[in-house]
C-alpha positions in Angstrom: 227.5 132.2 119.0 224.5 132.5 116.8 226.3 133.0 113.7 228.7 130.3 114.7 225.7 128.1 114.8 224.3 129.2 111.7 227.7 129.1 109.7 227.7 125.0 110.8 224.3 124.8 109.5 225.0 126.4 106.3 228.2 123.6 106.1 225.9 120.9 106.6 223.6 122.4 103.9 226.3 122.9 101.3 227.7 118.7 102.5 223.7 117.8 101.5 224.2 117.5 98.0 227.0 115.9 97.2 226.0 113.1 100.3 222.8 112.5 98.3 225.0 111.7 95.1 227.2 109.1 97.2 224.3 107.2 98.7 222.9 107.8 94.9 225.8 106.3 93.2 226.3 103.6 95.7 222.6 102.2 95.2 223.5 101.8 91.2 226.7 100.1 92.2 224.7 97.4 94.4 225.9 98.2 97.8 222.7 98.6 99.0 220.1 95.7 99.3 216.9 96.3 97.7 215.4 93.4 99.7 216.4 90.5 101.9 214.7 87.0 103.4 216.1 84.0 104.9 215.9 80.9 103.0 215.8 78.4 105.7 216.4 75.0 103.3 219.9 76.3 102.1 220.8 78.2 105.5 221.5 81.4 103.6 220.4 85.2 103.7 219.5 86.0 100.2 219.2 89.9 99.5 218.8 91.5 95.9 220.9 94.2 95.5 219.6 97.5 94.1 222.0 96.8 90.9 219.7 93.6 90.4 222.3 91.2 91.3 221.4 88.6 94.1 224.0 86.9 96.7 223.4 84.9 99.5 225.7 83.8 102.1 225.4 81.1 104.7 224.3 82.1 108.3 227.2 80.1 109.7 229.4 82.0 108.4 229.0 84.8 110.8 229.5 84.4 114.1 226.4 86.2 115.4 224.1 84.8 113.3 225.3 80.3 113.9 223.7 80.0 116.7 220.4 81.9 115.9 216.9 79.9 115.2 215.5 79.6 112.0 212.6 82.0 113.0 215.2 84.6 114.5 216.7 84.3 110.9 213.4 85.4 109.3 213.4 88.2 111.2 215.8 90.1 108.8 215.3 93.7 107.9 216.9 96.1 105.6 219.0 99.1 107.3 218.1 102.2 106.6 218.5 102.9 102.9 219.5 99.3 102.3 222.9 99.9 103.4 223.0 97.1 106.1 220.7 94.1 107.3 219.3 93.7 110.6 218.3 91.2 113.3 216.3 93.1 116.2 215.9 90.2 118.8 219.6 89.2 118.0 221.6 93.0 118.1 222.9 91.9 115.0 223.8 94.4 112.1 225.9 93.2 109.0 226.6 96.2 106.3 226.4 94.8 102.7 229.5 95.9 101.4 231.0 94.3 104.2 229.1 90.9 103.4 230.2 91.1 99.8 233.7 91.7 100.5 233.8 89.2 102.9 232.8 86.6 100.5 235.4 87.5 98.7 237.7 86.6 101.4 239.1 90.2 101.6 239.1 93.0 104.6 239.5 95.9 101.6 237.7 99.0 100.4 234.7 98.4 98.2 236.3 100.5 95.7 238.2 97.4 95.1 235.8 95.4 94.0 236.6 97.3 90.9 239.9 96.5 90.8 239.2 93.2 91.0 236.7 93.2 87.9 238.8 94.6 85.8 239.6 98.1 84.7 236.6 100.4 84.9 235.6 103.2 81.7 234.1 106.4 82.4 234.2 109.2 80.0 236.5 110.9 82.0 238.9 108.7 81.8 238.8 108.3 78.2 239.1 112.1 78.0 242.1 112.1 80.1 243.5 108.9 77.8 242.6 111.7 74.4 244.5 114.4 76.5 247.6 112.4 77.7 247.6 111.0 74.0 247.7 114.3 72.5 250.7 115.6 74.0 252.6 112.5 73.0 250.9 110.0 75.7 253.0 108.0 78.6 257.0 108.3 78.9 258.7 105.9 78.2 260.5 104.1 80.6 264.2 104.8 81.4 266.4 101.9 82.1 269.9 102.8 84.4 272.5 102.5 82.7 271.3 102.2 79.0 
């Protein structure tokens, strides 16, 4: 039993690491707000994300938040981390990469917000481009019956 117990502690140990890269790597990508306030003239939540990019969206837009007061709208906090906002008198929580794919009208992955920018560079992949190009790059396509 003991050794059970500390085998699932040494998993969660070795998962530690790599978690702290993901939450790392998310923060540069902007899904994570760095800060957020309710800007009562235009109706919208503005947050900066950690990228530096701002967005806002309209409280009307979401149900839970239309019917709300202008104070309870001040009221927003950052999730922990930044990954979400927060409304404590309303039980709301909205997670920002849910709010910015929602403004882009799509129920997707974040990942494709990438797609959707255009191809992305890493030097990986322009290794692997070097590597596939070296041993005579993509096949070529074969039609039937030519």
């Amino acid at each position: 039993m003991i050794r059970e117990q500390r085998t699932a502690e040494e998993t969660i140990a070795a998962q530690i690491p790599a978690a702290r890269n993901r939450e790392r790597q998310a923060r540069l990508d902007g899904e994570r707000a760095a800060s957020a306030y309710y800007d009562a003239p235009t109706g919208r939540v503005i947050m900066e994300l950690t990228n530096g990019y701002i967005f806002g969206f309209p409280t009307d837009a979401i149900p839970a938040l239309a019917a709300a007061s202008a104070e309870e709208l001040a009221a927003v906090e950052l999730g922990p981390g930044g990954g979400g906002l927060h409304w404590e008198s309303l039980e709301v929580d909205l997670s920002v990469p849910g709010l910015l794919l929602s403004a882009l009208g799509r129920s997707a992955k974040l990942s494709e917000l990438a797609r959707l920018a255009g191809q992305v560079s890493s030097p990986a992949k322009a290794e692997a481009a070097r590597a596939n190009g070296a041993r005579g790059g993509r096949p070529r396509k074969v039609s039937e019956g030519g």
